[in-house]
LUMTIVEX-267688 format. One record per residue (C-alpha): residue number from 1; x, y, z. Coordinates in pm, 1 decimal, decimal comma. Example, Ala and Ser with C-alpha at 12.3 -4.5 7.8 and 13.67 -1.06 7.14 Angstrom:
// residues 2
 num       xx       yy       zz
   1   1230,0   -450,0    780,0
   2   1367,0   -106,0    714,0
This chain:
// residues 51
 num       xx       yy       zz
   1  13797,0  14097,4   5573,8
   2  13640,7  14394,6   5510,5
   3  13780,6  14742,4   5469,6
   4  13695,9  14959,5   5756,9
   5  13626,5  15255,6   5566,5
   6  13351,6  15057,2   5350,3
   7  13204,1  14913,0   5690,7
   8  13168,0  15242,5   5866,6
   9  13010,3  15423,5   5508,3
  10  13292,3  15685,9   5500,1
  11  13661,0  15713,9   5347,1
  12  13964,5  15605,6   5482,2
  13  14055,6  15958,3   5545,9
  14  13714,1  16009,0   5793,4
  15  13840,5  15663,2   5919,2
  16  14146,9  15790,9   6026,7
  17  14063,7  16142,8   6143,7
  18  13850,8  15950,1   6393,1
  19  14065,9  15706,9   6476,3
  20  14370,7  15946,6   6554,5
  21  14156,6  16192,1   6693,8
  22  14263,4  16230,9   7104,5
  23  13940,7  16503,0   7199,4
  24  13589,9  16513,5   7040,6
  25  13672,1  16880,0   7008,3
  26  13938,8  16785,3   6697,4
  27  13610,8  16653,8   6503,5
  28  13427,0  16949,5   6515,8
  29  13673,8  17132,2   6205,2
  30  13552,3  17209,7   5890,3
  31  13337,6  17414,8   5666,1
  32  13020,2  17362,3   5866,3
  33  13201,4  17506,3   6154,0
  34  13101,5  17860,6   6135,0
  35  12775,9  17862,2   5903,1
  36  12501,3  18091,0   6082,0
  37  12185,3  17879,1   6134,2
  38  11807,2  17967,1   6046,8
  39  11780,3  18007,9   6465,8
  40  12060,5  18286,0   6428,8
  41  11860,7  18541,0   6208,1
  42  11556,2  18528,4   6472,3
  43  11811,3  18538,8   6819,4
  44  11703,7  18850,1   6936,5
  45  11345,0  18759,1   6927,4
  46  11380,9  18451,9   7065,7
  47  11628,1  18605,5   7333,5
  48  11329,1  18832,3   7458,6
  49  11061,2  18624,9   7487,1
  50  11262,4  18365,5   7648,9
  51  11347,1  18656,6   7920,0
């Protein structure tokens, strides 16, 4: 049988943060959570012309 964490590419510990997770919201933790993106330096521009 093979060992869930090996079929789904990931550790045991993803494995189980999924499985135990109760809202999608839980998954989104981390240290990607509140990195600026390259969209974020050009907002105001993009803000305008979209207006």
């Amino acid at each position: 049988m093979l060992n869930p964490s090996t079929a789904l590419g990931g550790t045991w510990r993803t494995v189980k943060q999924f499985a135990n997770a109760e809202a999608l919201e839980e998954l989104f933790t981390g240290q990607w959570q509140n990195r600026t993106s390259v969209p974020d330096d050009d907002r105001p521009c993009l803000d305008a012309r979209r207006d």
